[in-house]
HTML snippet that shows the backbone in 3Dmol.js (N, CA, C, O; Angstrom):
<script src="https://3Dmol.org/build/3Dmol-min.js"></script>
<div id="view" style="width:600px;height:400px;position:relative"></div>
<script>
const pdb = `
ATOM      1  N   UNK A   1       0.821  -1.205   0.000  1.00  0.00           N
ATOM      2  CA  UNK A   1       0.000   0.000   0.000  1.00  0.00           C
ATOM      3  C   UNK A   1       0.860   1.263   0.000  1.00  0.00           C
ATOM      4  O   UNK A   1       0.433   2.290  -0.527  1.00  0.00           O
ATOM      5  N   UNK A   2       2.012   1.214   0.554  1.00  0.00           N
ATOM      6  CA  UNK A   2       2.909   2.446   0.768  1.00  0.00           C
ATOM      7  C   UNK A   2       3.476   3.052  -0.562  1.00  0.00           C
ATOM      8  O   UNK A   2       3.906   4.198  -0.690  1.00  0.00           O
ATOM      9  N   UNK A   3       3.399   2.039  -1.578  1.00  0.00           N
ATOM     10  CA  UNK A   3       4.183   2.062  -2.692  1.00  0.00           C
ATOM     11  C   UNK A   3       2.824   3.077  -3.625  1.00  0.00           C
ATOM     12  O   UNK A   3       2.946   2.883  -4.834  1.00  0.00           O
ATOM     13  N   UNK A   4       1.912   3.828  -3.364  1.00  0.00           N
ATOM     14  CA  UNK A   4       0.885   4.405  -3.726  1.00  0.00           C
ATOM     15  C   UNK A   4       0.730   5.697  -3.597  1.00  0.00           C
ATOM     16  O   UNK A   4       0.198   6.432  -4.429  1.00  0.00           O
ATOM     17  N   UNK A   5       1.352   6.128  -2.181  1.00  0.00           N
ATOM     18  CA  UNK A   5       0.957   6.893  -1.789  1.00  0.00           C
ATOM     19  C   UNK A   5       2.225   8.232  -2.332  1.00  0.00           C
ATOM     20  O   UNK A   5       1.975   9.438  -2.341  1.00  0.00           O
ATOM     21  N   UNK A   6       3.392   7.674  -2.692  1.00  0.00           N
ATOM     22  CA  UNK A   6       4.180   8.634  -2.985  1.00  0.00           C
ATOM     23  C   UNK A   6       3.834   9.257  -4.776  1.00  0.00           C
ATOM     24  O   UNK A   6       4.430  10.294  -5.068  1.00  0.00           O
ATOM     25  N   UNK A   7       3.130   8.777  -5.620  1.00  0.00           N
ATOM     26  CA  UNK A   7       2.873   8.991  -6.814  1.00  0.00           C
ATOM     27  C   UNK A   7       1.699   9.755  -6.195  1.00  0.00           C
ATOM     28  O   UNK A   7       1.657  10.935  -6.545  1.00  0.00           O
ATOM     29  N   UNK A   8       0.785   9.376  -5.399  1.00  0.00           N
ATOM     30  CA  UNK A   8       0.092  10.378  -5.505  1.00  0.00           C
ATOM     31  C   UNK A   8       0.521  12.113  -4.501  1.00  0.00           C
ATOM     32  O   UNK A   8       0.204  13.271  -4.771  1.00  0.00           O
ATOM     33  N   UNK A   9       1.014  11.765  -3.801  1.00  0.00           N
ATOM     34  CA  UNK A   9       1.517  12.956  -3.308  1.00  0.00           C
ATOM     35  C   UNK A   9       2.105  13.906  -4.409  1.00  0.00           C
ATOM     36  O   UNK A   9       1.669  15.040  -4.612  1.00  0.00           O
ATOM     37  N   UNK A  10       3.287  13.245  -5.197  1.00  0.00           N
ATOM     38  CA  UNK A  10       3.701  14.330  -6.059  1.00  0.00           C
ATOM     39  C   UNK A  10       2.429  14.575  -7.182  1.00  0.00           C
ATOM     40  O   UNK A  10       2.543  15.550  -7.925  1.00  0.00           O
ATOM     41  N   UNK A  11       1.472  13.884  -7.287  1.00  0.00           N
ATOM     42  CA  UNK A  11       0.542  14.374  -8.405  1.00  0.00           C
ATOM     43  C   UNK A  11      -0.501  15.509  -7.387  1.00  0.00           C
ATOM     44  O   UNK A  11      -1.208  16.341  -7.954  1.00  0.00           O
ATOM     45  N   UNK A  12      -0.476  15.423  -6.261  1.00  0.00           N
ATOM     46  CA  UNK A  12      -1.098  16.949  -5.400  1.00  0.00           C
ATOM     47  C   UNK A  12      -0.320  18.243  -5.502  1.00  0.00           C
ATOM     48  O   UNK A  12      -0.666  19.413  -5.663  1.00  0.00           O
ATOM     49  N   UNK A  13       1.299  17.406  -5.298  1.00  0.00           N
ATOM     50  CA  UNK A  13       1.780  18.671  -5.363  1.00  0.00           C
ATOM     51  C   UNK A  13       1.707  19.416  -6.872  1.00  0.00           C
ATOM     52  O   UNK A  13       1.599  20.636  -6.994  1.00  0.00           O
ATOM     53  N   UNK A  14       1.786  18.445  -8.033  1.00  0.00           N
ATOM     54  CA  UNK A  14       1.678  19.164  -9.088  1.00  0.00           C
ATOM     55  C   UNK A  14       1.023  19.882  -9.699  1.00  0.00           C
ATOM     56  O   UNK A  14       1.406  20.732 -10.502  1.00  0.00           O
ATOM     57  N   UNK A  15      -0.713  19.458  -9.191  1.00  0.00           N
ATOM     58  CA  UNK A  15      -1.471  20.075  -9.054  1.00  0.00           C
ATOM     59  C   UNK A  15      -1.499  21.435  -8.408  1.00  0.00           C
ATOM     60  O   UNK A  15      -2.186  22.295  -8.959  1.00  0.00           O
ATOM     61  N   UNK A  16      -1.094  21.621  -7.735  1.00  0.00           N
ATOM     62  CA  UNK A  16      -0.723  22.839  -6.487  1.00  0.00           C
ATOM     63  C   UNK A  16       0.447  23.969  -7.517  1.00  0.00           C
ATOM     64  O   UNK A  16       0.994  24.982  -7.082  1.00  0.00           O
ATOM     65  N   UNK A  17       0.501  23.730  -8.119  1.00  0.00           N
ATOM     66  CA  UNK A  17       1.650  24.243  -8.766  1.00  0.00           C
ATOM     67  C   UNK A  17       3.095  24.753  -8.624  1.00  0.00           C
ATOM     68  O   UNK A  17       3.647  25.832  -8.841  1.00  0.00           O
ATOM     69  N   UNK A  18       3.639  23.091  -8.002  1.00  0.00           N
ATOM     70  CA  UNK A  18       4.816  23.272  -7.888  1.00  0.00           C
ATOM     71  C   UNK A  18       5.389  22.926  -9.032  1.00  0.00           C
ATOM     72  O   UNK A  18       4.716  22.426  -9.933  1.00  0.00           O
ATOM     73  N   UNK A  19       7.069  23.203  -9.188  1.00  0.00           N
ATOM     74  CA  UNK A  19       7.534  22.855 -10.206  1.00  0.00           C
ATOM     75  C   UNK A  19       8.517  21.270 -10.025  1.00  0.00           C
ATOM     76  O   UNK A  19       8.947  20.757  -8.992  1.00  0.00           O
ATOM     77  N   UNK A  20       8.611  20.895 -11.179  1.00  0.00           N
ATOM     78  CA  UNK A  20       9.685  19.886 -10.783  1.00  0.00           C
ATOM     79  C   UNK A  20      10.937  19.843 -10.388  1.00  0.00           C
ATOM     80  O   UNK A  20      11.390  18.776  -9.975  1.00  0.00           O
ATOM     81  N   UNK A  21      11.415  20.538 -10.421  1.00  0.00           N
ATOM     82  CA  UNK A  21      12.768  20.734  -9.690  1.00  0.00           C
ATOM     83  C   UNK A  21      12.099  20.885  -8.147  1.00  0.00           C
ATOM     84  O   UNK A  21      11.948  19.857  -7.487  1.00  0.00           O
ATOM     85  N   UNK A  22      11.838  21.748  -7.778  1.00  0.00           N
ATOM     86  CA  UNK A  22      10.805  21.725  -6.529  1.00  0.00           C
ATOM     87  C   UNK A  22      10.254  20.524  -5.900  1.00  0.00           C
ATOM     88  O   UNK A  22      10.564  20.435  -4.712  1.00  0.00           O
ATOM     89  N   UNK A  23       9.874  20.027  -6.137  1.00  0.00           N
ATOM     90  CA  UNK A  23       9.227  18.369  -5.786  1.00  0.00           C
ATOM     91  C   UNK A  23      10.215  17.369  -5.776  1.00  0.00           C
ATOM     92  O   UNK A  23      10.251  16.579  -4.834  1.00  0.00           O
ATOM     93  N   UNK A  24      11.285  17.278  -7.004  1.00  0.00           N
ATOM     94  CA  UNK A  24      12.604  16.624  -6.440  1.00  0.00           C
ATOM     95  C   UNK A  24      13.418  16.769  -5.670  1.00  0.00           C
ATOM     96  O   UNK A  24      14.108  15.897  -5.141  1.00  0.00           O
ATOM     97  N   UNK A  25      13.450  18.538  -5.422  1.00  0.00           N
ATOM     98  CA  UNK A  25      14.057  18.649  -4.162  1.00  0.00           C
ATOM     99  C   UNK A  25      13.614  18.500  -2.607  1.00  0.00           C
ATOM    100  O   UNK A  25      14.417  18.324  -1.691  1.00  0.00           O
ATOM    101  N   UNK A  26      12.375  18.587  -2.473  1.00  0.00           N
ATOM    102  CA  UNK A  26      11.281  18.435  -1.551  1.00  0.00           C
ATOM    103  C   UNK A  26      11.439  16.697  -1.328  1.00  0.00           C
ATOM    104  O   UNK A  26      11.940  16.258  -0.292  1.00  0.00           O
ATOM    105  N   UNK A  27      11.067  16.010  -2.162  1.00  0.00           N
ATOM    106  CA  UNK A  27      11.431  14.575  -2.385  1.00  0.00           C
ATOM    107  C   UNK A  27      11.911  13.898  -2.485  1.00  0.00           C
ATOM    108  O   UNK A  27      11.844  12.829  -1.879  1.00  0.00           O
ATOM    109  N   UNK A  28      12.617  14.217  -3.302  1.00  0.00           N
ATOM    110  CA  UNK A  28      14.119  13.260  -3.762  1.00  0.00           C
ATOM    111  C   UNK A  28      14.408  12.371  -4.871  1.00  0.00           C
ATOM    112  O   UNK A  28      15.555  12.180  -5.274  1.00  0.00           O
ATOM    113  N   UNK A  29      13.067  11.662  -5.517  1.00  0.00           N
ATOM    114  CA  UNK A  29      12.746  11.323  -6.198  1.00  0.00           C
ATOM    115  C   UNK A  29      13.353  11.803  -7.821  1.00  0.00           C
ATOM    116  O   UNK A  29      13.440  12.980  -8.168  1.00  0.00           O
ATOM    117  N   UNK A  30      13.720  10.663  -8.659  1.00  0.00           N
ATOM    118  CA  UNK A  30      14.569  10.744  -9.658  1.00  0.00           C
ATOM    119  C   UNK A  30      13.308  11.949 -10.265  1.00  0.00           C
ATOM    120  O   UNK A  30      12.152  12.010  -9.846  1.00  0.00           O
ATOM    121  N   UNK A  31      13.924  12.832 -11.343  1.00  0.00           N
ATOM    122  CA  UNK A  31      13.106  13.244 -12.401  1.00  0.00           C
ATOM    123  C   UNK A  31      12.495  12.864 -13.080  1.00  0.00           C
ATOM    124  O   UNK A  31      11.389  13.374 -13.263  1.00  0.00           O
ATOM    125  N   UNK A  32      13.008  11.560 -13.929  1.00  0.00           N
ATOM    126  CA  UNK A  32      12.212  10.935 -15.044  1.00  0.00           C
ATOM    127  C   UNK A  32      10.698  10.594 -14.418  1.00  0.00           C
ATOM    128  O   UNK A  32       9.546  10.861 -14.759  1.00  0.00           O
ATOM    129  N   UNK A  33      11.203   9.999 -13.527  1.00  0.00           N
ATOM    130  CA  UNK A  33       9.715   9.772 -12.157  1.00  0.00           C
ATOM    131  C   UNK A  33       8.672  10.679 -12.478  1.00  0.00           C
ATOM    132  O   UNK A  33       7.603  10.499 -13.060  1.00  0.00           O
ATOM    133  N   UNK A  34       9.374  12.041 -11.811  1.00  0.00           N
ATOM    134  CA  UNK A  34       8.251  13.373 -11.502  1.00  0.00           C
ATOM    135  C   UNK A  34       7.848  13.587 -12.995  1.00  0.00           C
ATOM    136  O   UNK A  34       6.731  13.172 -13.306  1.00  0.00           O
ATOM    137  N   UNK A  35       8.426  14.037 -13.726  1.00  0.00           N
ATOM    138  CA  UNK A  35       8.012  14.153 -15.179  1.00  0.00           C
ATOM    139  C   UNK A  35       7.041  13.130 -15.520  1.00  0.00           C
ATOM    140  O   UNK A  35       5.936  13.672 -15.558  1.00  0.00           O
ATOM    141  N   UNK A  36       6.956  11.855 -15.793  1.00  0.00           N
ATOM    142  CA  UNK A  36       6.225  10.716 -16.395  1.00  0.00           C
ATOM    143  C   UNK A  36       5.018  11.284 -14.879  1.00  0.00           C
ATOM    144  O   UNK A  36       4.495  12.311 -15.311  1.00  0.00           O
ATOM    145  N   UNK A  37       4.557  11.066 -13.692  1.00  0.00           N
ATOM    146  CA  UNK A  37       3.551  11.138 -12.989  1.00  0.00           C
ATOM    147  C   UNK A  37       3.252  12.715 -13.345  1.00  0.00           C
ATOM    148  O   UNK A  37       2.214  13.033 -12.766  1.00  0.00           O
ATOM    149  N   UNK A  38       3.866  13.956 -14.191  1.00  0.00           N
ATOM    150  CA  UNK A  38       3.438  15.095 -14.657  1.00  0.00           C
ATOM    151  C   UNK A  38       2.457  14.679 -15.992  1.00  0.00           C
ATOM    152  O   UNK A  38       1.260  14.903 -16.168  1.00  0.00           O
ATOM    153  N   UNK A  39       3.177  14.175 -16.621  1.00  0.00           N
ATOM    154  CA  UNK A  39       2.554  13.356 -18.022  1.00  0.00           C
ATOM    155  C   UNK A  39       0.880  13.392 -17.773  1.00  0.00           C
ATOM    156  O   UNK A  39       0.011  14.217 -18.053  1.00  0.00           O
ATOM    157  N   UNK A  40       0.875  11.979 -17.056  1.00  0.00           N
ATOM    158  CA  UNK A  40      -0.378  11.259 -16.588  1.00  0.00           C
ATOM    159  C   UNK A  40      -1.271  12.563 -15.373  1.00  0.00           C
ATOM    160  O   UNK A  40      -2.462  12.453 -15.082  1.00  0.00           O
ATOM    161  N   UNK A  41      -0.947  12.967 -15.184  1.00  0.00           N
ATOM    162  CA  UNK A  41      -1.522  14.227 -14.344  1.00  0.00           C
ATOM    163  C   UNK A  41      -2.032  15.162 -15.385  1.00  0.00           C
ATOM    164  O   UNK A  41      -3.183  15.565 -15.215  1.00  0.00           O
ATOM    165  N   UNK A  42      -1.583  15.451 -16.109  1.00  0.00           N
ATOM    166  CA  UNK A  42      -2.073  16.375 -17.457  1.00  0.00           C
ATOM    167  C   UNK A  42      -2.796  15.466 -18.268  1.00  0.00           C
ATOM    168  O   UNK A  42      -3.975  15.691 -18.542  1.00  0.00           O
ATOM    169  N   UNK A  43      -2.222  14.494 -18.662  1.00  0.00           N
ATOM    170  CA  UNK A  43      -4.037  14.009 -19.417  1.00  0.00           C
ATOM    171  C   UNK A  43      -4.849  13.293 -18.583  1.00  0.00           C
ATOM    172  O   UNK A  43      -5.468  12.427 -19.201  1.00  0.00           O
ATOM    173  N   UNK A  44      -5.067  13.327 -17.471  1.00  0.00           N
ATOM    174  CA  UNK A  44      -6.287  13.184 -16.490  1.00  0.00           C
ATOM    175  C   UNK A  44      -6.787  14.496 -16.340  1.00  0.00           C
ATOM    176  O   UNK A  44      -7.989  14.693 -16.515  1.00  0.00           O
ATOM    177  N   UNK A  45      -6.020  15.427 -16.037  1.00  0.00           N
ATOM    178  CA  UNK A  45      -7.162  17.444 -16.142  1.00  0.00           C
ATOM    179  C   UNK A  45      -7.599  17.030 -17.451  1.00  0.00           C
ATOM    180  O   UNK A  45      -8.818  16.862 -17.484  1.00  0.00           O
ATOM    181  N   UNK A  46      -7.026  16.816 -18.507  1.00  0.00           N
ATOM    182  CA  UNK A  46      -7.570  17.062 -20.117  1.00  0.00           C
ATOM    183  C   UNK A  46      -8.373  16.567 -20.248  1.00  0.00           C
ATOM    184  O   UNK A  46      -9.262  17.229 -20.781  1.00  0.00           O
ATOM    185  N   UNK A  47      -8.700  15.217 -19.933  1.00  0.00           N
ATOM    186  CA  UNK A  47      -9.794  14.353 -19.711  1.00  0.00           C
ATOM    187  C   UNK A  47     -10.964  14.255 -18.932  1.00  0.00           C
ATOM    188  O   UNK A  47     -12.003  13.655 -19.207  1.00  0.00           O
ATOM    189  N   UNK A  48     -10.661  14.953 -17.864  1.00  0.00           N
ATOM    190  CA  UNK A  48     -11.819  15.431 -16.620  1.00  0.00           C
ATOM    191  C   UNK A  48     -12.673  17.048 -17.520  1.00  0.00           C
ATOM    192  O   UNK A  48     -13.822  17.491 -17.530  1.00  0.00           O
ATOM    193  N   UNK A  49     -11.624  17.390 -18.030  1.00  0.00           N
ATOM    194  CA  UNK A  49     -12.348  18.823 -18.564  1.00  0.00           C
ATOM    195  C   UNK A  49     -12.771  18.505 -19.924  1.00  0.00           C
ATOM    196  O   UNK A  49     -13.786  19.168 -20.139  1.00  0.00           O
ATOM    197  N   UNK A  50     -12.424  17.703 -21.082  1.00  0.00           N
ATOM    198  CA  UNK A  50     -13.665  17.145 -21.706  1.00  0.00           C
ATOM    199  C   UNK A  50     -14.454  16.406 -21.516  1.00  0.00           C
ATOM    200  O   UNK A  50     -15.050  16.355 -22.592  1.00  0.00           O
ATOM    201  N   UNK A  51     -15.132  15.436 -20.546  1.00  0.00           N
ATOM    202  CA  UNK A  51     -16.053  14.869 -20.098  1.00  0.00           C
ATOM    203  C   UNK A  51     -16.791  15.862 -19.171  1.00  0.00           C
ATOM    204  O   UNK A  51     -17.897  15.422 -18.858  1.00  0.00           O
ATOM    205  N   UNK A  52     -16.429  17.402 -18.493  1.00  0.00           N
ATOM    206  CA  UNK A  52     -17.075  18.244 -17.973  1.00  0.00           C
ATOM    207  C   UNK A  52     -17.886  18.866 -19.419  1.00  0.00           C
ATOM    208  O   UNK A  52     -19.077  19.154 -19.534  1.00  0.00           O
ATOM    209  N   UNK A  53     -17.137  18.926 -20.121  1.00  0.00           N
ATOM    210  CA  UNK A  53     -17.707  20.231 -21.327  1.00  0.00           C
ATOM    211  C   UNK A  53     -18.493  19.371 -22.430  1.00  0.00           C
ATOM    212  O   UNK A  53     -19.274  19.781 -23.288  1.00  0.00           O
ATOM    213  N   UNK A  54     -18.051  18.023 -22.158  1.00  0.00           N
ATOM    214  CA  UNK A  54     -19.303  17.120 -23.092  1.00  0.00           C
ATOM    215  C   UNK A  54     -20.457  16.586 -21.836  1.00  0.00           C
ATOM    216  O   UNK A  54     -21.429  15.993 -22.304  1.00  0.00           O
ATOM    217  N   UNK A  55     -20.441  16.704 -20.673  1.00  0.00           N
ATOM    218  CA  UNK A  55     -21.887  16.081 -20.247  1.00  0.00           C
ATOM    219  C   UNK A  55     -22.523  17.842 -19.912  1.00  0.00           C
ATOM    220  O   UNK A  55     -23.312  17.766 -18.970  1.00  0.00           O
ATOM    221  N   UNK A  56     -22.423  18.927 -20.283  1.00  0.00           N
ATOM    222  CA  UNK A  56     -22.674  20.321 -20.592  1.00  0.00           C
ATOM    223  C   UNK A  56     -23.251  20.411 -21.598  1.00  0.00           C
ATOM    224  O   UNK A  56     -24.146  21.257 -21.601  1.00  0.00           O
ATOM    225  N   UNK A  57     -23.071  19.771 -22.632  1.00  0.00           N
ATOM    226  CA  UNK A  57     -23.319  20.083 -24.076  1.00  0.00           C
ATOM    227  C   UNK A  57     -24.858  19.138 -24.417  1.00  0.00           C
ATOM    228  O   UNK A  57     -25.364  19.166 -25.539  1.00  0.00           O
TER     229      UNK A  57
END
`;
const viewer = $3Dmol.createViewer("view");
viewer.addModel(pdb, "pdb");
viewer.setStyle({}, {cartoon: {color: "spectrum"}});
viewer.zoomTo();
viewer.render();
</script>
């Protein structure tokens, strides 16, 4: 279960608008990491906000 909770933390913080350098330093966590859980964090907003603007329509 522990192995969960750190992907989602940095996907709050990214949300929050920290940057990545910021969150690796906060964390520690390699980059390629923070980047790829940035990835998947951006097309989940993209995806939450067209399924908002198509059940609108």
């Amino acid at each position: 279960m522990a192995k969960l909770t750190v992907p989602f933390r940095i996907a709050r913080m990214i949300r929050e608008g920290r940057t990545i350098e910021q969150i690796h330093a906060e964390t520690g966590r390699p980059l390629p990491m923070i980047r790829m859980i940035a990835a998947q964090v951006a097309r989940d907003d993209m995806r939450r906000a067209q399924e908002a603007r198509d059940a609108r329509s």
